[in-house]
Rosetta silent file (secondary structure, phi, psi, omega in degrees, C-alpha in Angstrom):
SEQUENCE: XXXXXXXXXXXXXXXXXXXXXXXXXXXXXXXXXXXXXXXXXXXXXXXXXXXXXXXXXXXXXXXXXXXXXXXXXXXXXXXXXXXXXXXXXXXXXXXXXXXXXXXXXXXXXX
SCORE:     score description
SCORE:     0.000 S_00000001
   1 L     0.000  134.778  171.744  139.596  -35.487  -75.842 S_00000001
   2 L   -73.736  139.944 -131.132  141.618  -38.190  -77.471 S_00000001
   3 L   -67.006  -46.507 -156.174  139.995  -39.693  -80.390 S_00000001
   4 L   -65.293  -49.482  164.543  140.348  -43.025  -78.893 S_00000001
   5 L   -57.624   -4.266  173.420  137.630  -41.752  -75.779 S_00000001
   6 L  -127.278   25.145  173.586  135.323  -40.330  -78.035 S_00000001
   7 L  -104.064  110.231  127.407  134.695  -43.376  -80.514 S_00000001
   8 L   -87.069  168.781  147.467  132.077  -45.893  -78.881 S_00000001
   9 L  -108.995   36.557  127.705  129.533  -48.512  -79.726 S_00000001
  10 L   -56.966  -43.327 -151.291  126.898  -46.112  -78.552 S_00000001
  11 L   -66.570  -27.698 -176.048  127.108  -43.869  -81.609 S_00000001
  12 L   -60.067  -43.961  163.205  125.195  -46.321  -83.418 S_00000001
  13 L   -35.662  -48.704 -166.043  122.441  -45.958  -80.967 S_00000001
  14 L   -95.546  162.928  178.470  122.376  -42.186  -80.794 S_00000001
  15 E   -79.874  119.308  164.228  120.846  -39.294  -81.992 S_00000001
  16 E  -106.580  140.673  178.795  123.814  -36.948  -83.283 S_00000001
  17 E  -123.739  144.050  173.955  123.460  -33.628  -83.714 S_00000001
  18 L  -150.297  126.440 -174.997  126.054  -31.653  -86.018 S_00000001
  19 L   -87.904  157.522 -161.987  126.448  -28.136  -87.127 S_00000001
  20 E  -135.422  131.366  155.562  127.768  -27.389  -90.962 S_00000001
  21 L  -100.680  167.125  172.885  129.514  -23.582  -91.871 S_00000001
  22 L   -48.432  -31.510  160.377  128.479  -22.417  -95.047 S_00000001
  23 L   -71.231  -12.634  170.699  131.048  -24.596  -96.805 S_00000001
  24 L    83.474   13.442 -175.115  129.269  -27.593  -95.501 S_00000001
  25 L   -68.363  135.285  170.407  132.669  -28.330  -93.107 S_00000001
  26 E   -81.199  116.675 -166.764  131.283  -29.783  -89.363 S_00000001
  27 L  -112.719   -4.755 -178.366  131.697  -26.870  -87.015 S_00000001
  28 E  -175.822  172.470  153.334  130.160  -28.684  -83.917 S_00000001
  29 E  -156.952  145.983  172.930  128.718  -31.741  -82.728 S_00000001
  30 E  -144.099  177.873 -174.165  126.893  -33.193  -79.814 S_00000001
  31 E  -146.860  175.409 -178.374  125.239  -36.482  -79.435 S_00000001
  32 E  -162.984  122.752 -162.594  122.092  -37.801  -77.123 S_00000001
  33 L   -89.263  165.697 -167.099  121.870  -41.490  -75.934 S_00000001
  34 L   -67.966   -9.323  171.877  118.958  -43.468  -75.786 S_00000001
  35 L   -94.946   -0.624 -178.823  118.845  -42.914  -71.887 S_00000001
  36 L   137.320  -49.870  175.433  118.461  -39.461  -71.681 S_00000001
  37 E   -51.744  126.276  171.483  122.427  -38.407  -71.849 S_00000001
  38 E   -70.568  124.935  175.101  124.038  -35.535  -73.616 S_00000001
  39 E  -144.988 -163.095  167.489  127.409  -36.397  -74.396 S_00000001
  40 E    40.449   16.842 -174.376  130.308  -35.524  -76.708 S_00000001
  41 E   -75.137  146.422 -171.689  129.484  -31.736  -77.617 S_00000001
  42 E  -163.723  142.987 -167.795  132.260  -29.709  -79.396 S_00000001
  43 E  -143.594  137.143  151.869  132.459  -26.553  -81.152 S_00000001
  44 L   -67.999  143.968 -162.804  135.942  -25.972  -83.065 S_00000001
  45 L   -63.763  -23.369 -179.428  137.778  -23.380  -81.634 S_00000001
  46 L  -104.971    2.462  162.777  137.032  -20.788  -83.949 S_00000001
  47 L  -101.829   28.285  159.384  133.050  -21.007  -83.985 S_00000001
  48 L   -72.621  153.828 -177.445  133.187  -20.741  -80.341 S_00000001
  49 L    55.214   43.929  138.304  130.873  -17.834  -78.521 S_00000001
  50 L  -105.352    7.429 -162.840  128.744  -17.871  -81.640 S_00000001
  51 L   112.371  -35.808 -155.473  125.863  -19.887  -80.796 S_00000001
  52 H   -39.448  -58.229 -151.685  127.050  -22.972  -82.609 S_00000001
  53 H   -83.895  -27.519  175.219  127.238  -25.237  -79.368 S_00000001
  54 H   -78.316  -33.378 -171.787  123.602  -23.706  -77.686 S_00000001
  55 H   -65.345  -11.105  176.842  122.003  -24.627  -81.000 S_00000001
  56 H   -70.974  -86.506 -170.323  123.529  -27.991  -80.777 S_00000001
  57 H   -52.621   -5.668 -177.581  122.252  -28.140  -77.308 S_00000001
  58 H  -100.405  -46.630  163.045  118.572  -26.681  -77.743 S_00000001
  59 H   -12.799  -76.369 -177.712  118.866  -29.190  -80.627 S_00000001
  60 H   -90.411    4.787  166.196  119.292  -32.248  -78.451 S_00000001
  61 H   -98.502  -23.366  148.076  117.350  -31.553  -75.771 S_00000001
  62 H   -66.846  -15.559  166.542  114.297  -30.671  -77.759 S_00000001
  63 L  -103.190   16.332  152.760  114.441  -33.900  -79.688 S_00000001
  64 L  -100.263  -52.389  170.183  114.239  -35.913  -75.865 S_00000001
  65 L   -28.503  -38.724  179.909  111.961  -33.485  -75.159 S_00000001
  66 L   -97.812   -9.584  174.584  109.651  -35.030  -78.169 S_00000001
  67 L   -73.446  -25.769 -169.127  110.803  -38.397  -77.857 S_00000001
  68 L   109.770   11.514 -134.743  108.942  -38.115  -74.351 S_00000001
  69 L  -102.290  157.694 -159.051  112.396  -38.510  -71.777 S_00000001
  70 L  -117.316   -1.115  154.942  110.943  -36.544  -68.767 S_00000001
  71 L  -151.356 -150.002  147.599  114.749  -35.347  -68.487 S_00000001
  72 L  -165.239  164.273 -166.383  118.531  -35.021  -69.736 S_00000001
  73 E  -118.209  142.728 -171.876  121.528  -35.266  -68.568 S_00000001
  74 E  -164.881 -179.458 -138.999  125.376  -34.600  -68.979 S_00000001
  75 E  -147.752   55.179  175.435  128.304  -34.882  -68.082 S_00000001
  76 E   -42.743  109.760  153.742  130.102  -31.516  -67.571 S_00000001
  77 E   -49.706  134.132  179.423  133.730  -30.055  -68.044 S_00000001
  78 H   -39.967  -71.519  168.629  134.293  -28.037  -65.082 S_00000001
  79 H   -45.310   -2.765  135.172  134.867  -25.125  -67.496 S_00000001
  80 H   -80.420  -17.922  176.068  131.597  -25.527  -69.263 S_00000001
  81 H   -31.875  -66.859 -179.215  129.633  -25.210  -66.394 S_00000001
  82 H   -49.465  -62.482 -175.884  128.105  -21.756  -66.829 S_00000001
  83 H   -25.826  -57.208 -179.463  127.479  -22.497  -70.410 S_00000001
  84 H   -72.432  -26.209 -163.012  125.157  -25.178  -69.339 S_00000001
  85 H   -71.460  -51.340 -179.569  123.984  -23.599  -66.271 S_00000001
  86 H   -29.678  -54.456 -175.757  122.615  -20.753  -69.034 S_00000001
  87 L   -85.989   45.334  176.461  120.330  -23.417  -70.732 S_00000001
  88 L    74.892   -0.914  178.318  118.577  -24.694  -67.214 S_00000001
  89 L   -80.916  133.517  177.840  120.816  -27.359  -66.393 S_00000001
  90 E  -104.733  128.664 -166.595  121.732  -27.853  -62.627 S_00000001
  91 E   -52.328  158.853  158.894  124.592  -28.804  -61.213 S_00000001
  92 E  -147.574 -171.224  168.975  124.466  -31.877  -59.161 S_00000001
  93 E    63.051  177.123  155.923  126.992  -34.332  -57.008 S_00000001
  94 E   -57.955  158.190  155.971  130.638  -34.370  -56.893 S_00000001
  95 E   -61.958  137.685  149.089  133.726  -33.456  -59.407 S_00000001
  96 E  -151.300 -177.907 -136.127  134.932  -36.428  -60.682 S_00000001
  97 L  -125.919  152.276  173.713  137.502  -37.399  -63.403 S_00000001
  98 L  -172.025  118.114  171.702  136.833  -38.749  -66.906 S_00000001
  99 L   101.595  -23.336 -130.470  139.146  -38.630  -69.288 S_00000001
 100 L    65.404  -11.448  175.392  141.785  -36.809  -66.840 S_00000001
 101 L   -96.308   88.011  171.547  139.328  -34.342  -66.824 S_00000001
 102 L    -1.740  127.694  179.888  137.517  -32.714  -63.965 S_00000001
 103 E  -162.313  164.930 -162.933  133.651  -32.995  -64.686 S_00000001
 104 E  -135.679  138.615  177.470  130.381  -32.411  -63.111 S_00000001
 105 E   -88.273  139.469 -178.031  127.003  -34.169  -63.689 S_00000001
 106 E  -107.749  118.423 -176.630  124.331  -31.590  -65.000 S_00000001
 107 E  -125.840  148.954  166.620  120.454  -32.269  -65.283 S_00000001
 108 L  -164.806  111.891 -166.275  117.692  -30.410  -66.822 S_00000001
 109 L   -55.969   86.247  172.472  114.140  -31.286  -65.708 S_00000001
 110 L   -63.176    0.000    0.000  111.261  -31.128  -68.345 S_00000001
């Protein structure tokens, strides 16, 4: 995503979640908005398939889980779909574009 699409004035707002390697370098991030929404998750290319990005994601969905939000929500690359589908989220709706990018909305029901 270009830089310029993933800078809001939500971040102020949100709960960020960020993973650290042992060097203390940011290896992931995701972020979770005050409505419920998942957004902005990224793993660097070379801590991909290690966990980085579910721990992110058990991460932010367990702190709306304790905040009380009765769900959450996201906003899926086509090509993450399974990924998400793993941690209980269900597809719903149409494709539609963001970004240029094919995406799917995703829910998962507490």
């Amino acid at each position: 995503m270009p830089l310029e699409e993933e800078l809001d004035v939500r971040d102020a707002q949100c709960l960020h979640a960020i993973a650290y390697d042992a060097d203390g370098q940011a290896v992931g991030t995701g972020r979770l908005l005050p409505d419920g929404h998942i957004g902005r998750m990224a793993v660097r290319k070379p801590w991909r398939g290690q966990g980085v990005g579910s721990l992110l994601l058990m991460a932010l969905v367990d702190a709306a889980r304790r905040r009380g939000d009765a769900e959450v929500v996201l906003d899926a690359q086509l090509h993450a779909r399974a990924f998400y589908a793993r941690h209980g989220f269900v597809e719903e709706g149409k494709t539609f574009m963001d970004a240029g990018m094919p995406h799917r909305v995703m829910r998962f029901r507490f």
